[in-house]
C-alpha positions in Angstrom: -7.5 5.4 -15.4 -5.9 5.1 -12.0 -6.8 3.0 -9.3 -8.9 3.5 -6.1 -7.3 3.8 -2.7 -9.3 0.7 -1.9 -8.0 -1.6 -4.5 -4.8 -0.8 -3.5 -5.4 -1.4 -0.4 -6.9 -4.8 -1.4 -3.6 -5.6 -3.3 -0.9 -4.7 -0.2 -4.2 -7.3 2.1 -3.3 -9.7 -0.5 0.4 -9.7 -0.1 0.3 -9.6 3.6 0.9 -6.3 4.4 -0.2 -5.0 8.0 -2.4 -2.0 8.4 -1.7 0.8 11.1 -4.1 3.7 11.7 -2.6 7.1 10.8 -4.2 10.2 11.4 -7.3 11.1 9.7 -7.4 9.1 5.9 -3.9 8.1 6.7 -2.9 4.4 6.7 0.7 3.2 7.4 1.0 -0.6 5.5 4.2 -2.4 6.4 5.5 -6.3 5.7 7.1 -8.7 8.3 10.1 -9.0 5.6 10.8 -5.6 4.6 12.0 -3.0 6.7 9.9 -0.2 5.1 7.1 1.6 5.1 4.5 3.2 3.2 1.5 5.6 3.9 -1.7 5.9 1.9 -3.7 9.3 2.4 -7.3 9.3 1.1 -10.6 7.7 1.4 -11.4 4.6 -0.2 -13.3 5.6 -2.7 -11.1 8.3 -3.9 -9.0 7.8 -6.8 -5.0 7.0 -6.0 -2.5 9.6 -7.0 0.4 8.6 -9.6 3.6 8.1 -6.8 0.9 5.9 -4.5 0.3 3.8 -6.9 4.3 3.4 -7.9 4.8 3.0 -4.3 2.5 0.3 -3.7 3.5 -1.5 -6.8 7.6 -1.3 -5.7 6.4 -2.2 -2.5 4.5 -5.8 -3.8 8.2 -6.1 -6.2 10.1 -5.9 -3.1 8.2 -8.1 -1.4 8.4 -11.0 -4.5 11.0 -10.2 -4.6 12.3 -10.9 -0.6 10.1 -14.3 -0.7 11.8 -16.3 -3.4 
């Protein structure tokens, strides 16, 4: 069952990822320690295609990763 745009949003919160507006449902999340970013496209309560969610997991392993 895959996940809703909210929780990940909730899980790249948690890390302490920073939210810029995009353009309609678009979302750009970044970190202060990785120089990347990544966009989310949906509404909350929609569910999260496949390469978001692999995306926003990478993302959270990179930024374990960065902090040890």
């Amino acid at each position: 069952m895959p996940k809703k745009i909210r929780e990940l949003k909730s899980m790249l919160l948690k890390a302490g990822c920073i939210s810029e507006p995009g353009k309609g449902s678009h979302t750009k999340w970044k970190h202060p320690l990785i120089n990347r970013k990544i966009i989310l496209s949906g509404n909350d309560g929609a569910d999260a295609k496949r390469y978001q969610e692999k995306e926003v997991m990478q993302l959270l392993k990179d930024i374990k990763k960065a902090q040890s």
